[in-house]
N, C-alpha and C positions, 0 to 999 in steps of 0.2 A: 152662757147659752141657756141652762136652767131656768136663769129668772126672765127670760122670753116665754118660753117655748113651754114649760112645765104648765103655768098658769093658764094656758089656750087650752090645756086637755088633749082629749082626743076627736073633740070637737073639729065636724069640715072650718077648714080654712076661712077667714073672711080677709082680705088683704090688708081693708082698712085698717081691722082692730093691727093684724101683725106687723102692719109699716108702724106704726104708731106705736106700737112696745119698742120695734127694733130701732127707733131713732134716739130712744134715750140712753143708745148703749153705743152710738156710733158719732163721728165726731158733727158738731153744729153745722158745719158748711156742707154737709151732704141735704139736699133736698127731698121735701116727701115724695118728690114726683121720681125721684131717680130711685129711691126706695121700692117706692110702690108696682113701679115697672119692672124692678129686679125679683119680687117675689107676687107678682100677679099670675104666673102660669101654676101658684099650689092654689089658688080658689078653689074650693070644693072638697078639698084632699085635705083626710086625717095627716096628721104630722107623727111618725113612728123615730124613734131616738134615732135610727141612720139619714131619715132626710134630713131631722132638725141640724144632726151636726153638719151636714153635707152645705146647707143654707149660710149655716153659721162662719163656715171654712172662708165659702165661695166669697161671701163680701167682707170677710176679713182678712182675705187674701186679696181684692182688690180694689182696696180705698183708694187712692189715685186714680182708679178709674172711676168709682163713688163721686169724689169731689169735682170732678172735671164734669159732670155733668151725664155719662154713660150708663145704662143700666147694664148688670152683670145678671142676667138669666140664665135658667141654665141652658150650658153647652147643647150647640144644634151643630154648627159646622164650623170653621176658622172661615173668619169672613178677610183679615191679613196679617203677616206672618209677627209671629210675636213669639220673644225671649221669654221662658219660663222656668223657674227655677223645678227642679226634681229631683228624687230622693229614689234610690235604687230600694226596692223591697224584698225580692227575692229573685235569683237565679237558679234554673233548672235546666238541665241537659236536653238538647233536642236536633233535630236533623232540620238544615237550611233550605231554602230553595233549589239547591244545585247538589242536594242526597247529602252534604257532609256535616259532620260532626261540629252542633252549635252550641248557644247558652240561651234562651228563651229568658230574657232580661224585664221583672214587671217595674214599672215606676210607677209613682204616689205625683201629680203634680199640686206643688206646693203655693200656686197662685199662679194670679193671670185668667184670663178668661174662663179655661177649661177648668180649673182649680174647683173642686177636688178631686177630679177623675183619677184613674187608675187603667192606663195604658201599658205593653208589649211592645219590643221589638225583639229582635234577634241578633246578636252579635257575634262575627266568629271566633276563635280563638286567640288570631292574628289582632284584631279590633279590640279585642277586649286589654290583652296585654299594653295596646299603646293608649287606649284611653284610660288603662289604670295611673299612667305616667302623668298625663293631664290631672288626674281626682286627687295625687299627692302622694302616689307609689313613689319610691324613689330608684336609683338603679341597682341591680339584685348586690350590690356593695354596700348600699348606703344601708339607714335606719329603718327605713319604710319596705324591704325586698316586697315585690309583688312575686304570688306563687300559684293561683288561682282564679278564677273567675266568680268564684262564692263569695271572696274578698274582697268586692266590690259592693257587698249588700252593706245598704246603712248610710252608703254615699253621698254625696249631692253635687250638682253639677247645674248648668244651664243649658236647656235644647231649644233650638228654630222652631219652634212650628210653623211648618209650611204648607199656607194655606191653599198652595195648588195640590198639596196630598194629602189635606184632612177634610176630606169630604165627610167620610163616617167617624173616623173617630180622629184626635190628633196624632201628627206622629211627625219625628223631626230624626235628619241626619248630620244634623251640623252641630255640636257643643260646645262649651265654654266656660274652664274653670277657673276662678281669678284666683290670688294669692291669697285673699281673705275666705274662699271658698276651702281652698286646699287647708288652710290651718283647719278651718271645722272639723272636714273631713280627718285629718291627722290627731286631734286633740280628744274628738269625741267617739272617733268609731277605731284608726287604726290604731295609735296607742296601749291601749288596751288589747285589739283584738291578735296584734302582733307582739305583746310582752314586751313594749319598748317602755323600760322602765318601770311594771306593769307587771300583776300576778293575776292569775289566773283567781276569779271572786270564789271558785269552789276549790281552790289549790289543782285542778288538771293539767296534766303535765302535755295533753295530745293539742292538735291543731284545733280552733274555734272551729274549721267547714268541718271537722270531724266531729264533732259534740250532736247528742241530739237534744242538748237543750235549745230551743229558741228564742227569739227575741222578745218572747211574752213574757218568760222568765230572765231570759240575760242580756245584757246590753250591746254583750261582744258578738252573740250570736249570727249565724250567717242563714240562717231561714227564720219563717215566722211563726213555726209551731211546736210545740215541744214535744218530739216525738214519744209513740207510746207503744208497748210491745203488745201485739193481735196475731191472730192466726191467717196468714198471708189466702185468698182466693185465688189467689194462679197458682204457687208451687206449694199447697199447702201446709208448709212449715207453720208451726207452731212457736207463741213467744217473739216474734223476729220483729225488729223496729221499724214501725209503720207511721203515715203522715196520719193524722186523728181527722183530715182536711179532706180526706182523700176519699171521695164515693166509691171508686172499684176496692177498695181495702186491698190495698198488696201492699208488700213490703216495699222498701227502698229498693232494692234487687231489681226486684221486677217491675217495678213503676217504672226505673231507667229503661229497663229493655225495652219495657214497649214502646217508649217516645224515642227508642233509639233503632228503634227497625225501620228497612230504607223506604224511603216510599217507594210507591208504583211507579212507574210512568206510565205519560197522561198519553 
């Protein structure tokens, strides 16, 4: 991505010159014209390290649609329903449509048109246990016990997009995990993060969803930041372990509460 993107500067965009770096890095049978279509809407627009890598994601995440002739611009709406693979990033406690107690589930999708967006849904309790079973939990007997909903960060799976419901942004209810999915998922997240034959890399003896190390530091982790002790702005406790991510600054404690008060009705 570098030896694209570094050498344009900060310089507005010209398509020309950027189809013409990016084609020496992307395989022969992709045409300039399906290039040039895929990154004709940054005309004009400096390039800051998150678009570059977002550009870089998007069509290397979807060569087969490169080669076949399709440009891959960025995401405006699902025009029809497409399999895409997706990486769970973090789970956070929250209240459903119908007041009860959910998990506010974010994904990373890993290609495909939308690729690299960063989509939400919500999962209840009930859902989240059986598609742990689907991602390569096993049953609370086996190797794999599922015990949480945090334990699902790091995963990947395949969802529908369906294009009669992603008008704004994508968003699927139907997944699909296959056997060679399920190993990944077991080899590279739960392994480790359930001590299946597997030591904890700082020797901790507590559960990974209980660590506030995160995944920027450990691999096993089950959120993305590694928490940091501040002086809580709701119950003002002092020292008390806070997300560093977090604008309102409150603690963990209290970050739950509030996303855990019931709504109103309408």
């Amino acid at each position: 991505m570098s030896r694209v993107f570094v050498p344009l500067g900060g310089d507005p965009v010209d398509p020309d010159n950027l189809t013409t770096a990016l084609r020496r890095y992307l395989p022969a049978d992709i045409s300039y014209d399906v290039v040039f279509e895929s990154v004709r809407y940054l005309s004009g627009r400096c390039l800051d390290p998150t678009i570059s890598r977002r550009v870089a994601w998007r069509l290397a995440g979807n060569l087969p649609q490169l080669k076949s002739g399709q440009p891959v611009a960025k995401w405006a709406m699902q025009r029809v329903d497409e399999w895409v693979p997706v990486q769970i990033l973090d789970a956070v406690t929250c209240r459903d449509r119908k007041n009860k107690v959910a998990y506010q589930m974010t994904f990373l999708i890993l290609a495909g048109t939308p690729c690299p967006m960063r989509i939400t849904g919500v999962w209840g309790p009930r859902a989240a246990r059986a598609i742990a079973i689907q991602l390569g939990f096993s049953r609370p007997w086996g190797k794999y016990p599922y015990r949480s909903p945090y334990d699902l960060v790091g995963l990947r799976l395949l969802g529908l997009l369906e294009a009669a419901r992603s008008r704004e942004s994508p968003e699927f209810h139907e997944i699909y995990c296959g056997a060679g999915m399920q190993n990944w998922n077991r080899k590279n997240v739960l392994k480790l993060r359930l001590r299946n034959d597997e030591r904890c890399p700082n020797s901790f003896t507590y559960a990974c969803r209980q660590c506030a190390y995160g995944y920027d530091a450990c691999r096993a982790a089950t959120h993305p930041h590694t928490y940091v002790t501040a002086a809580c702005n709701k119950c003002g406790q002092g020292a008390v372990l806070t997300d560093p991510t977090d604008p309102a600054r409150l603690c963990l404690k209290c970050a739950e509460a509030v996303r855990l008060q019931p709504r109103e009705p309408h």
